[in-house]
N, C-alpha and C positions, 0 to 999 in steps of 0.2 A: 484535208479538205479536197481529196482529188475527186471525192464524190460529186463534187460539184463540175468538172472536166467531161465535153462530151466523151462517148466511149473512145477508145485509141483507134477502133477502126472507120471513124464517121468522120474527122478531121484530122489537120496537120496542128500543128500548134507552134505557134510563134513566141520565143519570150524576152521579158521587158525586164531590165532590173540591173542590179550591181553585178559585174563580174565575180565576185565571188558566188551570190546568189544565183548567177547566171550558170557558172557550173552545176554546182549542187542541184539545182531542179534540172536541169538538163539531164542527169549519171540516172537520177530518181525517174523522170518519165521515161526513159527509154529502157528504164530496168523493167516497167510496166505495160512497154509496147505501145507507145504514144511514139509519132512519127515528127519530130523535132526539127523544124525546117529552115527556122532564122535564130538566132538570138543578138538581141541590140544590147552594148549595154549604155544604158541611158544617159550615163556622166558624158559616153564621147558620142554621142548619137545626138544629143543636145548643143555640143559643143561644137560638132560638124554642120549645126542647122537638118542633120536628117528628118524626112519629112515623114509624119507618122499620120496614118490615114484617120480620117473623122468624117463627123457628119453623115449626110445621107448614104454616101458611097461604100461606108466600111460595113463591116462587117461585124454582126456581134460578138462580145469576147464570151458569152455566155446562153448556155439553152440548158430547158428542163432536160432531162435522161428522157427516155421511150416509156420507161412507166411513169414518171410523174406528169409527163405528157397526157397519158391516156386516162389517169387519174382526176385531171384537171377537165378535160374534156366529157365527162362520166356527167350523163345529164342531173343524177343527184345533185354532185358538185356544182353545178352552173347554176340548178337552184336555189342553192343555198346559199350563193354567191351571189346571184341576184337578191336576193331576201335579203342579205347582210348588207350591202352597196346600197337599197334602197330605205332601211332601218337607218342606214348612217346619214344620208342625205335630206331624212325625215329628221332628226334629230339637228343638225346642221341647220337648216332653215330654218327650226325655230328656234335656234340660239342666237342666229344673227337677226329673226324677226322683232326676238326680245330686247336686243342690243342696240336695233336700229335706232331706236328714240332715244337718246341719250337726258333729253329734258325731261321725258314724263319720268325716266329713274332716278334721276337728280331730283325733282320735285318731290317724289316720294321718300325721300331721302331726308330731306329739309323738312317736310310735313310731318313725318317722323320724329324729328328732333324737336321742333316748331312744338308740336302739343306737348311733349316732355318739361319743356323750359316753361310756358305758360301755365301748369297747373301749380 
C-alpha cells in the first residue's frame, strides 16, 4: 500500500507502531527513498504520556498523489461528482420524507390487515 505514501520527495515521514513493526517499515521506506524522521513506538510513547499531535494543528497523515489530484480536479470529474452528491441527496430526502410520518405507515399497515381479518 505504499501507493497510498506521498512521493519520498514531497514529505518526511514519521512512524507509529510496535518496535518490531517499527523496524521493518523503517529498512522498507528507506530502501524506497522516503526520508524517515521520527519513529515512536507506541507501547512506550503511551506509557511515557508522549503527546501526539491532533486536531486542528496536525497535519494530515494522508494526500492524493499529483495525478489523482488532477484527476479529481478534472471538471468532468467534479460533474459527475456533483450529479452523484445531488442524486444521493435527492434520494435521501425522500426516504426520510417517507419515514417521517411514522403514524400514516403504521395506519397503512393496520388498514392492511384490518380489511384482511373482516372479510
Amino acid at each position: 500500500r505504499m501507493f497510498e505514501l506521498p512521493p519520498p520527495y514531497e514529505s518526511e515521514v514519521s512512524l507509529f507502531g510496535s518496535s518490531r513493526d517499527l523496524l521493518d517499515a523503517h529498512e522498507l521506506l528507506l530502501r524506497y527513498g522516503w526520508n524517515v524522521t521520527r519513529s515512536i513506538d507506541c507501547a512506550s510513547a503511551w506509557a511515557e504520556s508522549e503527546q501526539v499531535s491532533s486536531g486542528a494543528m496536525s497535519r494530515p497523515i494522508w494526500q492524493p498523489s499529483d495525478f489523482l489530484r488532477q484527476v479529481l480536479e478534472m471538471p468532468r470529474v467534479q460533474q459527475w461528482a456533483t450529479h452523484l452528491a445531488k442524486a444521493h441527496l435527492s434520494e435521501v430526502s425522500s426516504h426520510l420524507a417517507s419515514s417521517s410520518s411514522p403514524s400514516s405507515s403504521m395506519d397503512a399497515q393496520i388498514g392492511g390487515v384490518g380489511s384482511g381479518v373482516g372479510e
